[in-house]
Residue frames as qw, qx, qy, qz and C-alpha x, y, z in Angstrom:
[[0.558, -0.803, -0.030, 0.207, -6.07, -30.70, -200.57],
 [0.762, 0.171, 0.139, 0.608, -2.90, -30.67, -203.01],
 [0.246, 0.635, 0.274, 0.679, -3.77, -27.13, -204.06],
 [0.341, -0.848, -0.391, -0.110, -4.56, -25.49, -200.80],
 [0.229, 0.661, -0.467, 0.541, -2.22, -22.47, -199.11],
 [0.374, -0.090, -0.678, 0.626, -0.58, -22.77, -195.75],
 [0.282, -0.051, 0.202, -0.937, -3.04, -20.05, -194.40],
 [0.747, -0.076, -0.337, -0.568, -5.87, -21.68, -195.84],
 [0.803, -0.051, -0.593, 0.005, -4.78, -24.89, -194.09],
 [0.181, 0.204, -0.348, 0.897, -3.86, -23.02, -191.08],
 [0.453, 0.004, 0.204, -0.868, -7.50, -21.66, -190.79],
 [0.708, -0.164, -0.586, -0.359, -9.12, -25.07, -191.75],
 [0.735, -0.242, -0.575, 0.264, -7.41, -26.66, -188.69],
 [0.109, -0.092, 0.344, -0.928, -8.20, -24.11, -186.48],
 [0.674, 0.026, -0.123, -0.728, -11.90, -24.10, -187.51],
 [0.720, -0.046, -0.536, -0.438, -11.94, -27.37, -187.37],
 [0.584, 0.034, -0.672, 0.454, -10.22, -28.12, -184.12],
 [0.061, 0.022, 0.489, -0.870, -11.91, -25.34, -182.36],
 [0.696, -0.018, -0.051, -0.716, -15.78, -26.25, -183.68],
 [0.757, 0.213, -0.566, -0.248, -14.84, -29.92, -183.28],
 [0.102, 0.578, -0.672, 0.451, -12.74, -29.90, -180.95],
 [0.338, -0.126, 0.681, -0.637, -14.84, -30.48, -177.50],
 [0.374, 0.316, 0.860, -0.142, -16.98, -33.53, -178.66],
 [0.172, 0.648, 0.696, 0.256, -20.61, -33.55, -180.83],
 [0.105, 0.336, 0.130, -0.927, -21.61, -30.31, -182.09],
 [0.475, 0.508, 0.716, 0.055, -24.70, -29.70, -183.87],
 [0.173, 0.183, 0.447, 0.859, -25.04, -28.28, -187.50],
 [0.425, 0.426, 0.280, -0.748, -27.65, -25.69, -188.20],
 [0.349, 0.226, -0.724, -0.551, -27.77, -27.52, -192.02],
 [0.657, -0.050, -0.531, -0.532, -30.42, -29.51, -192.15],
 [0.808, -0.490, 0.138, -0.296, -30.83, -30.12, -188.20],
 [0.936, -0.115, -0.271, 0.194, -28.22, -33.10, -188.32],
 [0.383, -0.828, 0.344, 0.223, -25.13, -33.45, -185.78],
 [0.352, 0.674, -0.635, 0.133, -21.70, -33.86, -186.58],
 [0.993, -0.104, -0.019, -0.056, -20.34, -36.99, -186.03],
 [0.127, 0.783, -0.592, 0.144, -16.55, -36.94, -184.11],
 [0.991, -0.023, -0.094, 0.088, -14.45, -39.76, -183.56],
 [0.662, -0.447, 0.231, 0.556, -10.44, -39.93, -182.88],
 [0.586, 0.172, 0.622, 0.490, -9.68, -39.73, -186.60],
 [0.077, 0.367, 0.630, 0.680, -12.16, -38.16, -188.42],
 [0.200, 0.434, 0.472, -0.741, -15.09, -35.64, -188.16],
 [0.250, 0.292, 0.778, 0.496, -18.12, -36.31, -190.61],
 [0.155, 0.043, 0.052, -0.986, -19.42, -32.71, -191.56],
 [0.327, 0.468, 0.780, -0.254, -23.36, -34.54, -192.16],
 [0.416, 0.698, 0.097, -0.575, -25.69, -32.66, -194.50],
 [0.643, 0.689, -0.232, -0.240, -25.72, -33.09, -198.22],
 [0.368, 0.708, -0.601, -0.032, -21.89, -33.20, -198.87],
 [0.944, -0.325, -0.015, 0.051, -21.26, -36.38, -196.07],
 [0.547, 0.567, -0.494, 0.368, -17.43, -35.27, -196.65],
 [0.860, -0.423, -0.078, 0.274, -15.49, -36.54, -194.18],
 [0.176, 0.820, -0.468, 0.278, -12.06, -34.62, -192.81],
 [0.884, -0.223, -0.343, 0.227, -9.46, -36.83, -191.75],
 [0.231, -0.936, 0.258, 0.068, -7.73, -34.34, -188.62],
 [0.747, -0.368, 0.400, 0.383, -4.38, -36.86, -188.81],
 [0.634, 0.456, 0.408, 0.472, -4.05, -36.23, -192.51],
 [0.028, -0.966, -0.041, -0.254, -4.61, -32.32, -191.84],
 [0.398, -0.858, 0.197, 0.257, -2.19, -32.37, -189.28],
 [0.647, -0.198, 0.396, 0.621, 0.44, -34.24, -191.51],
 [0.525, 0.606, 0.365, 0.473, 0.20, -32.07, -194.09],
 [0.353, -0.922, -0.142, -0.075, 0.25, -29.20, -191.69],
 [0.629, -0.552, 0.473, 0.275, 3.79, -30.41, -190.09],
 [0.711, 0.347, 0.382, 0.478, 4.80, -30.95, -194.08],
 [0.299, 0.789, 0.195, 0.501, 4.36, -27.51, -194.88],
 [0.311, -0.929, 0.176, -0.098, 5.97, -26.14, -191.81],
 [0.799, -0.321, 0.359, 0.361, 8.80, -28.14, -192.52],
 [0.660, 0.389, 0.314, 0.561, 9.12, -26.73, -195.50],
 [0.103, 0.943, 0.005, 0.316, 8.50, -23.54, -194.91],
 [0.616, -0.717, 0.309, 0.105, 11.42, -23.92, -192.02],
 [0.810, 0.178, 0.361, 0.428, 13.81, -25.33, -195.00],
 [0.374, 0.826, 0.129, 0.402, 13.30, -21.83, -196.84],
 [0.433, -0.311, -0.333, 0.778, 14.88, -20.03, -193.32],
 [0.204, -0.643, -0.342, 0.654, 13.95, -16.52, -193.45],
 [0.521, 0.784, 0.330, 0.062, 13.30, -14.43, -195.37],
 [0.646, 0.030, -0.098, 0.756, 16.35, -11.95, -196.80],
 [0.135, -0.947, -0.273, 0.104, 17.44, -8.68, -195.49],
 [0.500, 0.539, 0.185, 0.652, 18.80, -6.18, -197.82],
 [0.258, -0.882, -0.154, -0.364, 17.57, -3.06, -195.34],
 [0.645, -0.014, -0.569, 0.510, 20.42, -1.95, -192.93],
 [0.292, -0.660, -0.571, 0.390, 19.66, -0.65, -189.51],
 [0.051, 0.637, 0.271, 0.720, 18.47, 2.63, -189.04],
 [0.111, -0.032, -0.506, 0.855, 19.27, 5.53, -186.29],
 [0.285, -0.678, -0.625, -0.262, 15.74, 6.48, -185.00],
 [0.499, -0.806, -0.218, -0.232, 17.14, 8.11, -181.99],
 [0.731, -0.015, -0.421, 0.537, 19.75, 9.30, -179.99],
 [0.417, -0.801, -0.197, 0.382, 20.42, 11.65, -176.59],
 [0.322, -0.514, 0.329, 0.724, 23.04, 13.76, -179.17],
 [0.532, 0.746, 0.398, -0.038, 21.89, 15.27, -182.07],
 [0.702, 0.132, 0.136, 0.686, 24.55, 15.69, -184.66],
 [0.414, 0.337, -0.067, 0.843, 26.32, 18.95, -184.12],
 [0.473, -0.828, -0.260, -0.152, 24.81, 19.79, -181.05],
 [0.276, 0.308, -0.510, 0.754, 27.15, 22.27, -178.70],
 [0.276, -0.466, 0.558, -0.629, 27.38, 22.98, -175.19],
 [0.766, -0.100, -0.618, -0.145, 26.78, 19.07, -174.38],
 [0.720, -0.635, 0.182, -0.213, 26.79, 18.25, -170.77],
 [0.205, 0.521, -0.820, 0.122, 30.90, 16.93, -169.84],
 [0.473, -0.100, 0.803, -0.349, 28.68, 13.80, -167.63],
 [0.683, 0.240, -0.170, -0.669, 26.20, 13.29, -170.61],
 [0.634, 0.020, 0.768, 0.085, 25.36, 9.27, -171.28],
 [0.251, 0.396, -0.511, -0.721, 25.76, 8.83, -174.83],
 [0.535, 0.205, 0.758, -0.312, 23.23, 6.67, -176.59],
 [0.429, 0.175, -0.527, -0.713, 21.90, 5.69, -180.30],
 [0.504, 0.098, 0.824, -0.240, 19.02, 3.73, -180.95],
 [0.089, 0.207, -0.790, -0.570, 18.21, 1.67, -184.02],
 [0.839, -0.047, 0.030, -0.541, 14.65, 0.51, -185.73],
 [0.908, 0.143, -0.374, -0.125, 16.05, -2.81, -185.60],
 [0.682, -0.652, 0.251, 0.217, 18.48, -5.06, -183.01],
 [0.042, 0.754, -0.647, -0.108, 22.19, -4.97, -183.51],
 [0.944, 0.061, -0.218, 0.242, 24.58, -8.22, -184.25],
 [0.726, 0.201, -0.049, 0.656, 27.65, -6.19, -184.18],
 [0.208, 0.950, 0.029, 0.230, 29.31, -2.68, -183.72],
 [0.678, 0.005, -0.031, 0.734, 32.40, -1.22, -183.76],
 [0.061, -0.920, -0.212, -0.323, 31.86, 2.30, -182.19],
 [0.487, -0.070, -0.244, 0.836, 34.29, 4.78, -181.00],
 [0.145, -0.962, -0.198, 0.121, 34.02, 7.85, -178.95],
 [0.693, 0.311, 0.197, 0.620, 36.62, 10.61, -180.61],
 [0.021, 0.737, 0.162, -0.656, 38.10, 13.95, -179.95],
 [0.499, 0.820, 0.160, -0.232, 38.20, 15.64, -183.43],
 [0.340, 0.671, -0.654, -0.087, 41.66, 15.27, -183.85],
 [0.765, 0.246, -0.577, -0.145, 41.36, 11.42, -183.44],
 [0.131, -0.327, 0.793, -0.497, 42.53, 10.96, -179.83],
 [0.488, -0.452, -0.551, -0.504, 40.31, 8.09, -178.84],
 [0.449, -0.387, 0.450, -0.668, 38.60, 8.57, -175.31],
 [0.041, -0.031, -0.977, 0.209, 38.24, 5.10, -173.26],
 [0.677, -0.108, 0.028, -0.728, 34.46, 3.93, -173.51],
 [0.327, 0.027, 0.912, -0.246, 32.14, 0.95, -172.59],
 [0.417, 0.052, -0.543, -0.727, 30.10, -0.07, -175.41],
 [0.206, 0.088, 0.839, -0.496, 27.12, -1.58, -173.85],
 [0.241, -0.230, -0.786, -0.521, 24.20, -3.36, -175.88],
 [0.073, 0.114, 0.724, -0.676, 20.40, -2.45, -174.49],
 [0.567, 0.284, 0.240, -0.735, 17.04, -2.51, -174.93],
 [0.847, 0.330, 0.412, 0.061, 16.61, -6.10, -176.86],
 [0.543, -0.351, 0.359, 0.673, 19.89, -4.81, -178.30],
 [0.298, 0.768, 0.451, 0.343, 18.19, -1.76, -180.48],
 [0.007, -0.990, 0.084, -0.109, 20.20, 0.48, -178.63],
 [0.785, -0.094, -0.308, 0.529, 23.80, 0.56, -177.68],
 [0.498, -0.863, -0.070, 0.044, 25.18, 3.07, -174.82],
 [0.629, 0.440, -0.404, 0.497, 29.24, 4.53, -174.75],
 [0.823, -0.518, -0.203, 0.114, 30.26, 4.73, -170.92],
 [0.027, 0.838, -0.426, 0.340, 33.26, 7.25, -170.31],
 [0.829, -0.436, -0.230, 0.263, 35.48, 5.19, -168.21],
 [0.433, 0.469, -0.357, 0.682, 38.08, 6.74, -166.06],
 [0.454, -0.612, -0.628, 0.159, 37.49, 8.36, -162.41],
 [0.425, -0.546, -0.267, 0.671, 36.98, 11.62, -160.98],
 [0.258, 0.756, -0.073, -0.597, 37.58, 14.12, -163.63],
 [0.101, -0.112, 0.910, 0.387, 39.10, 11.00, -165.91],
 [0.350, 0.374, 0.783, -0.352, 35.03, 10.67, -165.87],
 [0.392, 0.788, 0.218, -0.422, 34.06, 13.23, -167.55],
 [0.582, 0.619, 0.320, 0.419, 34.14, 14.47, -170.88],
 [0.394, -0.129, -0.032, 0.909, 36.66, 17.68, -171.48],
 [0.005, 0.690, 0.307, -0.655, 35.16, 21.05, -171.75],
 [0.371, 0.764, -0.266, -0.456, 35.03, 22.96, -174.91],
 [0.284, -0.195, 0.904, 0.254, 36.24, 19.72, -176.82],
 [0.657, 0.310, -0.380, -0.572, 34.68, 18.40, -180.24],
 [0.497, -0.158, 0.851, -0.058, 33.91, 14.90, -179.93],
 [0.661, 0.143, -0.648, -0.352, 32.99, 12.03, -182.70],
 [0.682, -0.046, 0.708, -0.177, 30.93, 9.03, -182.14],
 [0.761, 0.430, -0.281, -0.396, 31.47, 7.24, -184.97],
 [0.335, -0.144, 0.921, 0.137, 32.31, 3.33, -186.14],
 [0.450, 0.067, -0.355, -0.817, 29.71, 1.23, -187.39],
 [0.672, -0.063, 0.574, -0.464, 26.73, -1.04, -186.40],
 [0.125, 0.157, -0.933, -0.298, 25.43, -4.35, -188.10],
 [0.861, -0.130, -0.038, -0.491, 22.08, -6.72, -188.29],
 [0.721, -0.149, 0.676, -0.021, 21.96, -10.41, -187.96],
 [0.840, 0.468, 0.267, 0.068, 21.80, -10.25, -191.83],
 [0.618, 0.042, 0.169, 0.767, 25.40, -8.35, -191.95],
 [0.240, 0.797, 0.284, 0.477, 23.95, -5.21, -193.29],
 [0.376, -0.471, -0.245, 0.759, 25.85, -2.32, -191.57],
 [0.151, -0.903, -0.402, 0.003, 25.37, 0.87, -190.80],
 [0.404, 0.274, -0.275, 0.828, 28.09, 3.81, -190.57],
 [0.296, -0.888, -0.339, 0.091, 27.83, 6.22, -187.67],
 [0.433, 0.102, -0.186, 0.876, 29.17, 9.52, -186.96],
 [0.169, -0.871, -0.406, -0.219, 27.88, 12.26, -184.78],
 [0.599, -0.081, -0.380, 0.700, 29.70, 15.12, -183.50],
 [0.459, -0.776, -0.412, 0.131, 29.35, 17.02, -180.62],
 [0.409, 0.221, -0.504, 0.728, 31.14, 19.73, -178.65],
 [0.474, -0.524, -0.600, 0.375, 30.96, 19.82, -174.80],
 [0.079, -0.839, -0.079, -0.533, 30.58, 22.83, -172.75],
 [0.076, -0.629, 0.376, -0.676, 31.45, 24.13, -169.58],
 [0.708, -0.221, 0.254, -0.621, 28.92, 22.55, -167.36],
 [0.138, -0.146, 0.975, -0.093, 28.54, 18.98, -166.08],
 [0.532, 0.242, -0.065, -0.809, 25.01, 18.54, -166.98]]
């Protein structure tokens, strides 16, 4: 049993806990039943091997301890835009528009700004969503403070992060139009 993988031992104690499980089953080998007890389950036929389930499990609860020692695996791969409601250099942009990126992976971190082209920044809420794969900027202000200016170049840009650190730069710029939209 020294030699066996975690999978393999995985799928023994399955198999053996779900065909064993519910009391006496019978073998199609040579007509005899199986023979279950607390402990043990003797497979009959030829081989007479015996499986002791307590031993399975400790070994089971050995190797998931270890494998829980290793922690995760590493990630080298930083997040990636998949999606967003602005599509770099896009004009006439609606002055009401929600602004939005979404990533193939969740966020840890970001440090996004909303920007006019000459660097003014523009008050936002940065707001984590969707199992935090997306984040959301949020104009704050009221009335016409609401909106985005007319004819105005804007930058979203900062940058995002994983739980393994890896970051991301953003930058997308826009320019608004006329229209609230």
């Amino acid at each position: 049993m020294k030699n066996i993988a975690f999978r393999e031992l995985l799928t023994l104690v399955l198999i053996v806990v779900c065909f064993f499980g519910c009391g006496e089953a019978e073998l199609d080998k040579d007509s005899e039943e199986a023979e279950l007890d607390e402990n043990s389950v003797n497979l009959g036929g030829a081989t007479d091997e015996e499986l002791d389930l307590d031993a399975i499990l400790k070994e089971l609860e050995e190797l998931l301890d270890k494998e829980k020692e290793k922690g995760p695996a590493e990630d080298h791969v930083p997040p990636k835009i998949i999606e967003s409601n602005i599509t770099p250099n896009a004009e006439n942009v609606g002055r009401n528009v929600r602004l939005w990126i979404k990533f193939d992976e969740p966020i840890n971190d970001a440090s996004v700004t909303l920007e006019t082209v000459d660097g003014n920044e523009v008050e936002t809420l940065l707001i984590f969503r969707t199992n935090d794969t997306e984040i959301e900027l949020i104009k704050l202000g009221k009335g016409e403070n609401f909106q985005l200016k007319a004819n105005t170049i804007y930058v979203i840009k900062g940058k995002v992060s994983d739980d393994a650190g890896n970051e991301t730069k953003v930058e997308i710029t826009f320019t608004t139009g006329v229209g609230l939209w």
